[in-house]
PAPAZA-990091 format. One record per residue: residue in one letter; x, y, z of N, C-alpha, C, CB in turn. Coordinates in steps of 0.05 Angstrom, whole numbers, padded with zeros to 5 digits, always signed. Glycine has a CB too. Example, Ala and Ser with C-alpha at 12.3 -4.5 7.8 and 13.67 -1.06 7.14 Angstrom:
2
A+00264-00114+00156+00246-00090+00156+00264-00066+00156+00226-00089+00181/S+00257-00045+00142+00273-00021+00143+00258+00001+00157+00282-00012+00114/
***
This chain:
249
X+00016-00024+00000+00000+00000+00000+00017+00025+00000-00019+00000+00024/X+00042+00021+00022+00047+00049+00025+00066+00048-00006+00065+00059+00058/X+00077+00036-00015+00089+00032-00049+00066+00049-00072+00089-00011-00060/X+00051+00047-00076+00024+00061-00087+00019+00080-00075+00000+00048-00087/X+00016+00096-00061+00016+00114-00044+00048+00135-00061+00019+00097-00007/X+00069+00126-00055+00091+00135-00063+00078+00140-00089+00118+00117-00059/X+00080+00123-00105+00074+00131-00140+00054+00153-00150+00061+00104-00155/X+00036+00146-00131+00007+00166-00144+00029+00187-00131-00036+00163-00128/X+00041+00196-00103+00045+00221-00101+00061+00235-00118+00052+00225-00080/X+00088+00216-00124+00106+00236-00149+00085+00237-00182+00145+00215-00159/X+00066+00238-00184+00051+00241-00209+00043+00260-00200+00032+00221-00220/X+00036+00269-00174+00016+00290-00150+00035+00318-00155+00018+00276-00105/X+00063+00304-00151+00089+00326-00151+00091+00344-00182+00122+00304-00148/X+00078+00329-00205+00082+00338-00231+00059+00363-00230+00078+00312-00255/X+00049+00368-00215+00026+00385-00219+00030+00409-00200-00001+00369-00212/X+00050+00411-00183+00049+00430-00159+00071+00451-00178+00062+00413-00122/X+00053+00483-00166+00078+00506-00175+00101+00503-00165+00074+00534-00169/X+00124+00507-00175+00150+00508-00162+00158+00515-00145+00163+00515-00169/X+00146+00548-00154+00152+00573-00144+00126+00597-00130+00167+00584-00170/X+00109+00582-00116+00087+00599-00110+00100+00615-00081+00056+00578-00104/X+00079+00638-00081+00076+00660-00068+00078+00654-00033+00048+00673-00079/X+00093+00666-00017+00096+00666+00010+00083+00685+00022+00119+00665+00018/X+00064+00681+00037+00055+00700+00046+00073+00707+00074+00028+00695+00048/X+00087+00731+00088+00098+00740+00105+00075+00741+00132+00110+00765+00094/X+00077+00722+00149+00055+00720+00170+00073+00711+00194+00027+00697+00161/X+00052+00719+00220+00058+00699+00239+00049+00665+00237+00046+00710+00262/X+00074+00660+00254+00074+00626+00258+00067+00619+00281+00099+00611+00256/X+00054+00594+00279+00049+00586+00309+00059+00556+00317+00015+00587+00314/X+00066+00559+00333+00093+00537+00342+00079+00509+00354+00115+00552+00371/X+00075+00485+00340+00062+00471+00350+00083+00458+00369+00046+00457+00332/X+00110+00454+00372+00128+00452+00395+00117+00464+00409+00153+00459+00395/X+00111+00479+00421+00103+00500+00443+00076+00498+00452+00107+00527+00433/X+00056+00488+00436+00041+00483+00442+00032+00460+00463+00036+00485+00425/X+00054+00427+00446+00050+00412+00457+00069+00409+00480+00047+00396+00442/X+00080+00424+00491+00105+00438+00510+00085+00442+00538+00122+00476+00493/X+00064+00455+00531+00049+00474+00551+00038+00456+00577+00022+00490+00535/X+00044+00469+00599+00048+00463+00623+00014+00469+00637+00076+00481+00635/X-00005+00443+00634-00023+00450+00651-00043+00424+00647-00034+00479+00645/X-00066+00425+00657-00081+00399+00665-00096+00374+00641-00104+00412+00683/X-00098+00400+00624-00115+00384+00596-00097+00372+00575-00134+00406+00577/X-00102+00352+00566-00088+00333+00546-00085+00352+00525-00103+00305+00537/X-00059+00350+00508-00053+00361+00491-00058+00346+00466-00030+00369+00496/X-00081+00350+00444-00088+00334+00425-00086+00345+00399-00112+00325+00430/X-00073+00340+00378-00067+00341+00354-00096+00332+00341-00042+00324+00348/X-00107+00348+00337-00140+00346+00324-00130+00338+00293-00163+00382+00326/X-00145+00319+00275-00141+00316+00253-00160+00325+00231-00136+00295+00254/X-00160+00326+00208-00184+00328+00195-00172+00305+00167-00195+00366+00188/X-00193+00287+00161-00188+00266+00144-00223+00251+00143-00160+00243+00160/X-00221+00248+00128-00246+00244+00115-00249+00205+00109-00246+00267+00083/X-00227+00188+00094-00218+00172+00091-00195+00163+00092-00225+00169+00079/X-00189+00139+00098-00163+00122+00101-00164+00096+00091-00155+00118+00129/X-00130+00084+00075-00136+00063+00068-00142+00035+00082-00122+00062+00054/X-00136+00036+00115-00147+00020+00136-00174+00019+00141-00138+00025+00158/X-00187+00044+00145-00221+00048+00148-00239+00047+00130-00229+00071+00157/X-00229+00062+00103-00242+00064+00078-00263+00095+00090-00262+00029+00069/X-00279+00096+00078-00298+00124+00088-00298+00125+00115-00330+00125+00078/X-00295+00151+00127-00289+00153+00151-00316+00181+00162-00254+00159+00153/X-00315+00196+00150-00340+00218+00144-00346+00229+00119-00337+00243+00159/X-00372+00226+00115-00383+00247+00093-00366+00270+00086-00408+00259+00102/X-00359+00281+00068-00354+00308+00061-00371+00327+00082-00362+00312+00030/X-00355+00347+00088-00366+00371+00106-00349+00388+00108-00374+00366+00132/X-00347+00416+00111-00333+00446+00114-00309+00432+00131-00354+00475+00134/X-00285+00436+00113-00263+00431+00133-00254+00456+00159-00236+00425+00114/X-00263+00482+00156-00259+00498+00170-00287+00493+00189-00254+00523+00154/X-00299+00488+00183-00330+00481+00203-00319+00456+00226-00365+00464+00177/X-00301+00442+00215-00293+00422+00240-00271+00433+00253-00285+00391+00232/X-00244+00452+00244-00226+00462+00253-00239+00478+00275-00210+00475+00233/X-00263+00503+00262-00264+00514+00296-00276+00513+00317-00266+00531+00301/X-00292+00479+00304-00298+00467+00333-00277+00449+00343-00324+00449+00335/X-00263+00447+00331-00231+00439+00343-00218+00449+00353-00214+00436+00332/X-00221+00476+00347-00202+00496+00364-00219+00508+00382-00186+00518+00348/X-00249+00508+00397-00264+00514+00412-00259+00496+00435-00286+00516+00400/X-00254+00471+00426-00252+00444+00448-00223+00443+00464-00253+00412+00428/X-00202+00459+00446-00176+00474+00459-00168+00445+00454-00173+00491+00495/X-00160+00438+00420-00129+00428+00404-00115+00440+00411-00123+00430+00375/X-00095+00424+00406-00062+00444+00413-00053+00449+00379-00027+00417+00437/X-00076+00436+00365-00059+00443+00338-00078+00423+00311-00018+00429+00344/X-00070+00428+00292-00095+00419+00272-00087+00400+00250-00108+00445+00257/X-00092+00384+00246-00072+00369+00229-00094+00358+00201-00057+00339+00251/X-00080+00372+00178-00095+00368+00153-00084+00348+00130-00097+00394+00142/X-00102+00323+00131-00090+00309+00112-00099+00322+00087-00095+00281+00113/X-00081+00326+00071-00080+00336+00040-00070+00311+00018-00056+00364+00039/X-00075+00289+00022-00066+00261+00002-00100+00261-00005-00050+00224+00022/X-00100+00265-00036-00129+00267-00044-00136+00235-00045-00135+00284-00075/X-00119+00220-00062-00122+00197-00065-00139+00175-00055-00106+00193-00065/X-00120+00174-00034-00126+00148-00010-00145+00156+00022-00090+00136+00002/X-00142+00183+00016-00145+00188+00039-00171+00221+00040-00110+00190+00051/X-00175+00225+00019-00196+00245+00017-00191+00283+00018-00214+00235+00041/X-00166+00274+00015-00145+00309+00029-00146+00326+00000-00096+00303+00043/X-00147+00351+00009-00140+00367-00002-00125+00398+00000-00156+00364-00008/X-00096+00402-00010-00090+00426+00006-00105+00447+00007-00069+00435+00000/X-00129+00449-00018-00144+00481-00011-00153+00477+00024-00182+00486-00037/X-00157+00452+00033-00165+00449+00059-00156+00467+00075-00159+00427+00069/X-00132+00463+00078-00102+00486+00098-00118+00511+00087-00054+00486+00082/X-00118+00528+00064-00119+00552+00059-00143+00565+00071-00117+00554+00033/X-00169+00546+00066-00202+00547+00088-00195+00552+00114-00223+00516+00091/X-00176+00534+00133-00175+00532+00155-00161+00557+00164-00166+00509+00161/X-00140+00566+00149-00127+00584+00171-00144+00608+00171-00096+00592+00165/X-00151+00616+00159-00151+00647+00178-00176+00636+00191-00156+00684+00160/X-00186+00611+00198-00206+00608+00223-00206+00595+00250-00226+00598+00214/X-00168+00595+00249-00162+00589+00269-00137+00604+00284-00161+00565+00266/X-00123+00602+00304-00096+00611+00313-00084+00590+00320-00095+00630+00335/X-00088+00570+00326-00068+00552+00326-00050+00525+00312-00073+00549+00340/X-00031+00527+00316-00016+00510+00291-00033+00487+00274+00010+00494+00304/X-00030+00493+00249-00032+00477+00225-00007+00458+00218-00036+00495+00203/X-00016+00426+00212+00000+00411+00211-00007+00399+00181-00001+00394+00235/X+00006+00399+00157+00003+00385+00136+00004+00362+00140+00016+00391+00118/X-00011+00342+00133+00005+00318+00138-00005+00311+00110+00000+00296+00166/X+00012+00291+00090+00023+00282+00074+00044+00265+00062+00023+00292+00071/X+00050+00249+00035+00074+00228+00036+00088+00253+00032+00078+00200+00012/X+00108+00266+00042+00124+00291+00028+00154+00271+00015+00134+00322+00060/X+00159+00271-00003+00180+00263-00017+00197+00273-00034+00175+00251-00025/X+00189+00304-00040+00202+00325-00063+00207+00355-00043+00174+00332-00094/X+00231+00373-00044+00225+00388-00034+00209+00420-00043+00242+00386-00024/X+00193+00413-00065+00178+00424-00070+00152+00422-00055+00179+00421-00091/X+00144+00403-00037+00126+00394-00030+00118+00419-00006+00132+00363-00024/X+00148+00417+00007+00166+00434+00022+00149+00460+00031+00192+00441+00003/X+00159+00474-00002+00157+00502-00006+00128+00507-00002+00168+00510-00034/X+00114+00480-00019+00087+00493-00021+00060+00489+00005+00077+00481-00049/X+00080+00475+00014+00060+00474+00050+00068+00505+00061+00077+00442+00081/X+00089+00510+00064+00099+00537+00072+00075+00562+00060+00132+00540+00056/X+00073+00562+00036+00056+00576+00017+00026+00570+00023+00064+00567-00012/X+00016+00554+00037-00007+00538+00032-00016+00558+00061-00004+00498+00032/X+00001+00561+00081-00004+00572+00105-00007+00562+00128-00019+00583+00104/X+00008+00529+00127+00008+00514+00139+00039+00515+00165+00003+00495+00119/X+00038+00517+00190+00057+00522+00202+00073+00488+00209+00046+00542+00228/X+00071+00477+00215+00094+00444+00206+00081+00428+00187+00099+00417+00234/X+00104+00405+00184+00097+00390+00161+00105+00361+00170+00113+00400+00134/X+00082+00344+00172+00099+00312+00176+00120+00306+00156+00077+00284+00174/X+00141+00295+00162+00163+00274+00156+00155+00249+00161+00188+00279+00170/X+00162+00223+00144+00160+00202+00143+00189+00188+00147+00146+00198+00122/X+00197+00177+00163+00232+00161+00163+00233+00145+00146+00243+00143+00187/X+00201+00134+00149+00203+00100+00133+00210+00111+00103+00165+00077+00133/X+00197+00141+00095+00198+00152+00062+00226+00159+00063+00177+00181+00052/X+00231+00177+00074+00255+00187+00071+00284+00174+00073+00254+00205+00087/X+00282+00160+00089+00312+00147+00102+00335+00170+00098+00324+00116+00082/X+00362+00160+00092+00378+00183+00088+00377+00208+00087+00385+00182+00075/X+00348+00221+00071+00349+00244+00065+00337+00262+00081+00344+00245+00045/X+00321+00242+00111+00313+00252+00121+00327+00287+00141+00305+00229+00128/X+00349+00280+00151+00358+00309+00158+00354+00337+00138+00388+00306+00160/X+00366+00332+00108+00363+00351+00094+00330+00361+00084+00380+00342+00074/X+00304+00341+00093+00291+00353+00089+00279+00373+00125+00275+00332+00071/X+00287+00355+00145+00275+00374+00168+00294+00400+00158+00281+00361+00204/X+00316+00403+00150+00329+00425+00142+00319+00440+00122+00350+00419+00136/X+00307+00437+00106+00291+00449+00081+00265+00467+00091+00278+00422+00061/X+00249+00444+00108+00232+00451+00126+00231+00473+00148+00229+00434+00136/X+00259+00479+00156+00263+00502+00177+00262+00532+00164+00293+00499+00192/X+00290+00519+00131+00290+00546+00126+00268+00559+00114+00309+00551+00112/X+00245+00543+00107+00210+00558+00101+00198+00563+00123+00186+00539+00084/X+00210+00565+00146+00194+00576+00176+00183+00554+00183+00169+00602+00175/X+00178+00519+00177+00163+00504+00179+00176+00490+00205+00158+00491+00154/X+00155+00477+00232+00177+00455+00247+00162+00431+00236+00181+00455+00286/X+00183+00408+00242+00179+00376+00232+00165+00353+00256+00212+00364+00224/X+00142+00352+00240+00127+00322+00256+00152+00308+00246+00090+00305+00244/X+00172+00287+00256+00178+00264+00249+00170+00245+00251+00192+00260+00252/X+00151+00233+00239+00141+00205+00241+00160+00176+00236+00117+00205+00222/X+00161+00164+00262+00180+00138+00273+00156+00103+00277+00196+00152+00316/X+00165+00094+00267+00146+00069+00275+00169+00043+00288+00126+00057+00242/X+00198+00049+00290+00213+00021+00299+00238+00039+00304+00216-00009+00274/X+00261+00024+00326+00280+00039+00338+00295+00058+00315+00301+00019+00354/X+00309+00036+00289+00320+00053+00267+00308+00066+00266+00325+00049+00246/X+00284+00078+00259+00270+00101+00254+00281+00115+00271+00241+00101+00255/X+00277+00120+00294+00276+00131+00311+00305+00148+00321+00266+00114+00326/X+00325+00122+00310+00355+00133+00313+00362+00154+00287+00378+00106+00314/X+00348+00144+00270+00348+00158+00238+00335+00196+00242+00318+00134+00212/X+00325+00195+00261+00308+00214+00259+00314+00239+00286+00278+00199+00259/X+00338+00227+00308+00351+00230+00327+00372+00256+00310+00363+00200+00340/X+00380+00227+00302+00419+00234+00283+00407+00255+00270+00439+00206+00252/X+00383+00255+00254+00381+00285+00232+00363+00311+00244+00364+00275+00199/X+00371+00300+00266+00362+00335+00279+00325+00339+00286+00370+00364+00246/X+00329+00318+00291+00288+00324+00296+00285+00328+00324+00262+00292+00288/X+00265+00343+00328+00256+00364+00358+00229+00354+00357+00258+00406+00357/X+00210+00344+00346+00181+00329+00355+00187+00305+00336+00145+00347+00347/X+00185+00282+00353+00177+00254+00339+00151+00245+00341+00192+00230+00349/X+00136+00239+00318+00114+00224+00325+00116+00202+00323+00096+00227+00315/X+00103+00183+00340+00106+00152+00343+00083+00133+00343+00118+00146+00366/X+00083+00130+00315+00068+00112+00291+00060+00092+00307+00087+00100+00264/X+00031+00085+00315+00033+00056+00324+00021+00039+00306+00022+00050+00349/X+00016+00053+00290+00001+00038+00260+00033+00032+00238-00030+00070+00237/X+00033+00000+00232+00048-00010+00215+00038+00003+00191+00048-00038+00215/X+00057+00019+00181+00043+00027+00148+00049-00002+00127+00063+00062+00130/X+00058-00010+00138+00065-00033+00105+00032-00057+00117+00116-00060+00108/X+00033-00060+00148+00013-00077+00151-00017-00070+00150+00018-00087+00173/X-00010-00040+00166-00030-00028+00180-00040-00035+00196-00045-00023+00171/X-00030-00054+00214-00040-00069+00245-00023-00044+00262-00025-00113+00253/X-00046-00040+00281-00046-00019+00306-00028-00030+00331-00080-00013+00317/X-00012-00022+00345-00001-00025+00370+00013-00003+00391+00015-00042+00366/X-00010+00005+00414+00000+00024+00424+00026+00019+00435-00017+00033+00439/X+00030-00014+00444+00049-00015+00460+00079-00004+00444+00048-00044+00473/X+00069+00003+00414+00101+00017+00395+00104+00043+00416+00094+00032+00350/X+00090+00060+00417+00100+00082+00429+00108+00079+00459+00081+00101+00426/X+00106+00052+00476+00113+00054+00498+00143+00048+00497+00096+00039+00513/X+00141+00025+00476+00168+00023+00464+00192+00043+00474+00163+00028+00436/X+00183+00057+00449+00193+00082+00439+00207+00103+00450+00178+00093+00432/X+00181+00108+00463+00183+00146+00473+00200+00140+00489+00154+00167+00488/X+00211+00128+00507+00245+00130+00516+00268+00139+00509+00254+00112+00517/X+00268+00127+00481+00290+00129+00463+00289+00162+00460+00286+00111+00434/X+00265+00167+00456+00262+00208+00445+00265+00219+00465+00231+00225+00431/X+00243+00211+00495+00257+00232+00517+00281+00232+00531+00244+00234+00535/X+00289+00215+00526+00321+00218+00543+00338+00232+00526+00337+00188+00549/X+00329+00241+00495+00348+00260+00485+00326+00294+00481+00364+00244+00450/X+00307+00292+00504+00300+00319+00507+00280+00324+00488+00322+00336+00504/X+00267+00306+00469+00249+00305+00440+00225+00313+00456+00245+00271+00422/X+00209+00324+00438+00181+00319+00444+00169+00294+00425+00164+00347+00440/X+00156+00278+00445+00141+00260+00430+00106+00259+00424+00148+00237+00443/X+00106+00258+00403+00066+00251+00404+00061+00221+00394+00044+00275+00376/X+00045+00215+00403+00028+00193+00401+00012+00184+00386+00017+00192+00415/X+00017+00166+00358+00001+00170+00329-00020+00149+00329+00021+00166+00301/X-00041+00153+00323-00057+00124+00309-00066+00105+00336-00032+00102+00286/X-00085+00094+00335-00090+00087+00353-00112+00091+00381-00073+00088+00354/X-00115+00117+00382-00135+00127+00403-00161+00120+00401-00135+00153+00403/X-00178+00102+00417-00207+00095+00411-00217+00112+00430-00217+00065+00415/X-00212+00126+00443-00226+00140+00463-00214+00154+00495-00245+00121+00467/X-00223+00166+00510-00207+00173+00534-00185+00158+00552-00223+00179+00549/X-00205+00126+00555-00189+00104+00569-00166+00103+00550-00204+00074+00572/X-00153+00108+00528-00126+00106+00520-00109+00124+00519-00124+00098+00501/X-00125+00154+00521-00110+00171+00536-00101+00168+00555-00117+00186+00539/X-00117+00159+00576-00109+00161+00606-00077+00136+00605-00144+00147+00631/X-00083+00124+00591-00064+00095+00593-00047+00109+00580-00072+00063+00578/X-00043+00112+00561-00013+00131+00542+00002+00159+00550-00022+00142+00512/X-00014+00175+00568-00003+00200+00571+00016+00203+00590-00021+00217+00577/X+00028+00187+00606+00050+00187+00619+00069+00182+00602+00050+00171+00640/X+00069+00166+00580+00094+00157+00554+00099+00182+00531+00081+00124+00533/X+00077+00202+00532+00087+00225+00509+00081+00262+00514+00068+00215+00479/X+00081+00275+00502+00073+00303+00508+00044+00312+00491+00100+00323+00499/X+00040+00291+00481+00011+00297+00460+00001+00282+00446+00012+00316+00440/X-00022+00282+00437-00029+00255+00418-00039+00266+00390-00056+00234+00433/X-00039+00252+00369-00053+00254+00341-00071+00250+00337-00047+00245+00325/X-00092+00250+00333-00122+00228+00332-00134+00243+00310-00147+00226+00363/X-00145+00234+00295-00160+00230+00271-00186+00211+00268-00142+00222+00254/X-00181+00176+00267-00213+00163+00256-00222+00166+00284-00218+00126+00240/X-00222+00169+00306-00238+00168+00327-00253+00194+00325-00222+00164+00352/X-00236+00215+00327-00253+00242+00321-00266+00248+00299-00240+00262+00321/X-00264+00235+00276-00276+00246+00250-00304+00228+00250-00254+00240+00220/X-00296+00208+00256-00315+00190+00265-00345+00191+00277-00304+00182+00279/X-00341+00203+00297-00362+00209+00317-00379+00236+00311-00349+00211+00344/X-00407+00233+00314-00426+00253+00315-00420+00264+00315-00439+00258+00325/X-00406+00273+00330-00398+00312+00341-00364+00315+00344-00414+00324+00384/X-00349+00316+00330-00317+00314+00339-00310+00326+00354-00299+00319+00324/X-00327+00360+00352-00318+00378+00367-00318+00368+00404-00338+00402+00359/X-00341+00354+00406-00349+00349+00434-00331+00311+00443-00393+00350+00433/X-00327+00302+00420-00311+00280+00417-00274+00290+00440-00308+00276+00374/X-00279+00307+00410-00241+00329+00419-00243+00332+00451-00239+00375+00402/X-00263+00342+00462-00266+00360+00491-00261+00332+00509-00303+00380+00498/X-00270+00312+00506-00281+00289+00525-00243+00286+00520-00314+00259+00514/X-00230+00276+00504-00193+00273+00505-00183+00298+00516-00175+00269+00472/X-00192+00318+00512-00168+00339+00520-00178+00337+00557-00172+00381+00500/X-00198+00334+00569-00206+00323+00593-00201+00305+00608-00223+00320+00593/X-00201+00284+00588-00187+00259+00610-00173+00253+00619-00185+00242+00610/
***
């Protein structure tokens, strides 16, 4: 799956401007966000519509209509899948959402070109997931690509190499995949794994995939600084009030 995924995206890459327009704005630091010192769970709200594990996940609906009940429920930050393909994304999404929110925008995407780069930057999106499993080697030079467009890096890790891969090239938030992308079988116990390896070198870690509800907050939040969640929230009746019941427990 994730092999197909790769292909459709560099065909994805033939279509993007090179060279589009930056808009000069404030950024908002989703480090800092998920940094913040106080009682409520720090949750990486998602917006995704479909996945190739779930298949339809919600109807089409205003992606800015779920962002600012996302950001009413107090996300630490917003995370927009833009993979039209497999997964229902679109970047005009990012462009809807921001000016209806203040807090950090997260592209998430296969990013594999650093054009991809430029145009999340452009899009008005403040970080950008990284993939280890995509990148390998080149991973440093792209969290580096990523800085110098004002952008910080989700690094997404699913096994120790990852993790050392993503150490060595300079990454300051790891996310920790508990979804096998090649299998797509779920295991929280990856991030219990894990998040050792990142906090003992001072990382911030979040918590990917996986969340059915509060009881796995409560169980995971001693192992990271924030979580990701997506089909649980998109999922449910009301996300907004979905979001509130995690950032609470």
């Amino acid at each position: 799956m994730l092999d197909r995924i790769l292909e459709i995206t560099r065909l994805r890459i033939r279509e993007i401007d090179p060279l589009p327009y930056i808009e000069e704005r404030r950024r908002f630091s989703l480090e800092d966000n998920l940094r913040q010192q106080n009682n409520r769970n720090r949750i990486i709200a998602e917006i995704k519509f479909r996945s190739p594990s779930e298949g339809m996940i919600r109807h089409y609906e205003d992606p800015a209509g779920i962002a600012s009940g996302y950001t009413d429920s107090g996300c630490c930050g917003i995370s927009v899948l833009t993979e039209p393909e497999f997964f229902g994304g679109d970047t005009a999404f990012i462009e809807r959402i921001r000016p209806r929110t203040a807090v950090p925008i997260l592209r998430k995407d296969f990013i594999i070109n650093e054009v991809q780069v430029r145009q999340t930057a452009a899009l008005g999106a403040d970080a950008i997931l990284l993939i280890a499993a995509v990148l390998g080697d080149s991973l440093g030079d792209f969290i580096e690509c990523a800085s110098g467009y004002g952008l910080e890096a989700l690094v997404e890790v699913h096994e120790e190499a990852e993790m050392e891969n993503a150490i060595s090239a300079g990454a300051q938030i790891v996310g920790i995949n508990n979804r096998n992308l090649k299998t797509m079988k779920t295991e929280l116990g990856t991030t219990k794994r894990l998040a050792p390896l990142a906090e003992e070198r001072g990382l911030t870690v979040v918590c990917e995939s996986g969340i059915t509800g509060p009881a796995d907050v409560k169980e995971m939040k001693d192992y990271c600084d924030g979580f990701l969640v997506g089909t649980y929230l998109m999922s449910a009746s009301d996300p907004a009030k979905a979001l509130e019941e995690l950032v609470c427990a």
